[in-house]
C-alpha positions in Angstrom: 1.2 -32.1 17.3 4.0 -29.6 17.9 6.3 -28.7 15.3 9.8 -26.9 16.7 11.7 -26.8 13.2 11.1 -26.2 9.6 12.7 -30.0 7.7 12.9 -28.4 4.6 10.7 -27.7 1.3 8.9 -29.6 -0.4 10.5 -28.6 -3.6 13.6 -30.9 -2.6 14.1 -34.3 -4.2 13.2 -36.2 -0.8 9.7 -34.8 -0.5 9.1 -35.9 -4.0 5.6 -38.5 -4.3 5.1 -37.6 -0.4 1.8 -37.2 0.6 0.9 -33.8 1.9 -1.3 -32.0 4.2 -1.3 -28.2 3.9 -1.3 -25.7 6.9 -2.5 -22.0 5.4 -1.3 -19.3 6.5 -2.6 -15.8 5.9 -0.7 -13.1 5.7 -1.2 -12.4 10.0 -0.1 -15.7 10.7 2.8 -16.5 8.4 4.6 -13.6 10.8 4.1 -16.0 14.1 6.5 -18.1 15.7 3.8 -19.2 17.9 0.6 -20.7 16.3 -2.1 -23.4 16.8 -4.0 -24.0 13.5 -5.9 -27.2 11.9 -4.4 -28.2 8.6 -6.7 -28.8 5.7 -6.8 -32.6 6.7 -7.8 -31.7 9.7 -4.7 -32.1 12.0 -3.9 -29.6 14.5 -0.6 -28.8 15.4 0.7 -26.1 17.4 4.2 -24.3 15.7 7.0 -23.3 18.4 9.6 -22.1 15.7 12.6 -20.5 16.9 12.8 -16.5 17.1 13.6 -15.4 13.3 12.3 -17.9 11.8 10.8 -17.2 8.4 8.4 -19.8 6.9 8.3 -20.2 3.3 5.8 -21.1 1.2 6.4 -25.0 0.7 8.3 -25.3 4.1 7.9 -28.9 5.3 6.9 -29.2 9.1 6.6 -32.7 9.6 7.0 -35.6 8.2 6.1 -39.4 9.4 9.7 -41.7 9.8 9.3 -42.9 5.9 8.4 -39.3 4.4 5.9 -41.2 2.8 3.5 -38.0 4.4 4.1 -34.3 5.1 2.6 -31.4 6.5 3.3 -28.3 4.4 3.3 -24.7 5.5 1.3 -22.6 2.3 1.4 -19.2 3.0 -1.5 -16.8 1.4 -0.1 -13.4 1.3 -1.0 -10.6 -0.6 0.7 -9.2 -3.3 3.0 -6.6 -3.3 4.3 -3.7 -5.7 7.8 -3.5 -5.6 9.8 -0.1 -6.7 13.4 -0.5 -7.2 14.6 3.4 -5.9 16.7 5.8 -8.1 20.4 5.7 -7.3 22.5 8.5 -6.9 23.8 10.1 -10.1 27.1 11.8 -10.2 26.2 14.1 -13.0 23.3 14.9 -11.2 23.2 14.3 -7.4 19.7 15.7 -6.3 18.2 14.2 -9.0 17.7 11.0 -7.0 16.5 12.7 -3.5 13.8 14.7 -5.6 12.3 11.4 -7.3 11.9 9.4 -3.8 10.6 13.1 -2.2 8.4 13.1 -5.1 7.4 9.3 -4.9 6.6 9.8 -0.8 4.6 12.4 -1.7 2.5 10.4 -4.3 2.2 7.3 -2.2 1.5 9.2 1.1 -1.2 11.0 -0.9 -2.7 7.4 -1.8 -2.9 6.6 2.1 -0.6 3.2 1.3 1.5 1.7 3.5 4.8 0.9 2.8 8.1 -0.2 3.5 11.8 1.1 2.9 14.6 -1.4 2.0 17.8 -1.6 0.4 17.2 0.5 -2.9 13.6 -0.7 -3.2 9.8 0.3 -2.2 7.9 -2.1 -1.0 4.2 -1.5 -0.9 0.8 -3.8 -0.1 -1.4 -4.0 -3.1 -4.8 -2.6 -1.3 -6.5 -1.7 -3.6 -7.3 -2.7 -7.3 -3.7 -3.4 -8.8 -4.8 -1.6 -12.0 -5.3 1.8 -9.7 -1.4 1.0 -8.3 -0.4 0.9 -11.6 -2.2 3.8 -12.9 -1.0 6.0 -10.2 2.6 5.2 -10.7 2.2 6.0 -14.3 0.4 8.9 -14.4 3.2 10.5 -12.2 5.9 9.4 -14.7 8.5 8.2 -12.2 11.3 8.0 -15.0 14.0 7.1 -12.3 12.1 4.5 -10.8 10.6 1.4 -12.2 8.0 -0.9 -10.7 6.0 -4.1 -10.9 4.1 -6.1 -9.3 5.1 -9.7 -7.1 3.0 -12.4 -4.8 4.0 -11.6 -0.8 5.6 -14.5 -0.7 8.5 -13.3 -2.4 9.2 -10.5 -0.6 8.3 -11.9 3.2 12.0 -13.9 3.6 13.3 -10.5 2.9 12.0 -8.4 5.6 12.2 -8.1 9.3 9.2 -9.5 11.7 8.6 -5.7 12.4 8.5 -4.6 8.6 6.7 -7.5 7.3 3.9 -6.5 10.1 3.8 -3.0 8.9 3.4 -4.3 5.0 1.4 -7.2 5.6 -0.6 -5.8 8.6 -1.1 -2.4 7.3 -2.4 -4.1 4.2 -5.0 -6.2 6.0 -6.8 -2.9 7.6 -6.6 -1.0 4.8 -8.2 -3.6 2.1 -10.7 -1.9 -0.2 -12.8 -3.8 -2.2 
């Protein structure tokens, strides 16, 4: 079966008592454009979405003529720690270039990968989130806050290219 276009999510009213197959996608595969995968029911369809595309969790892929039954994309991704970056203060303008120097250095002293956009941080959780958590604390970053989000939030934010470096770098890097 080859699906060309996301129909929409299954969280709109015309998907509602449709019955539906899931197609998981880990965190290397929700990136793809091009993929051939079995879903859970055991169908195998091969995706040829247009360039950009970002699949969300939920996204409806096919349906049959009456909607009566879907196939739904369900992405697994990791989650992520999200920093929202100090902003410039007037009163005090280095203020905000030493905490993200300081933050760089923290992070890049943990080995985690991470990704730079907008005012905000975003960074794979790889290993125990309690570790992530400790680590931003015990450096008091007062002018930044974090917290902690499922990948699938944050993928329909990023570019192809970052979402690889998040998503990927997280996948090699998992310690358990």
């Amino acid at each position: 079966m080859l699906i060309e276009a996301v129909q929409g999510n299954i969280a709109d009213e015309r998907w509602r008592g449709a019955e539906a197959d899931e197609l998981v996608l880990d965190q290397w595969e929700a990136q793809k454009n091009r993929l051939r995968k079995a879903t859970r029911g055991g169908t195998v369809v091969a995706l040829s979405l247009p360039r950009g595309t970002h699949l969300h969790d939920g996204d409806v892929l096919w349906s049959d003529p009456s909607r009566a039954s879907v196939i739904v994309a369900r992405l697994e991704l990791g989650e992520v720690m999200l920093v929202d970056l100090p902003r410039p203060d007037p009163a005090d303008p280095d203020a905000a270039i030493r905490a993200a120097v300081e933050l760089g250095h923290a992070l890049g002293n943990q080995h985690w990968p991470a990704v730079v956009k907008d005012a905000q941080l975003f960074v794979p959780v790889t290993v125990d989130r309690a570790v992530m958590d400790s680590v931003m604390r015990t450096h008091h970053f007062a002018l930044s806050r974090h917290r902690f989000v499922p990948g699938a939030e944050v993928i329909p934010y990023l570019a192809p290219h970052e979402a690889r470096r998040l998503f990927g770098a997280a996948e090699q890097h998992t310690h358990t």
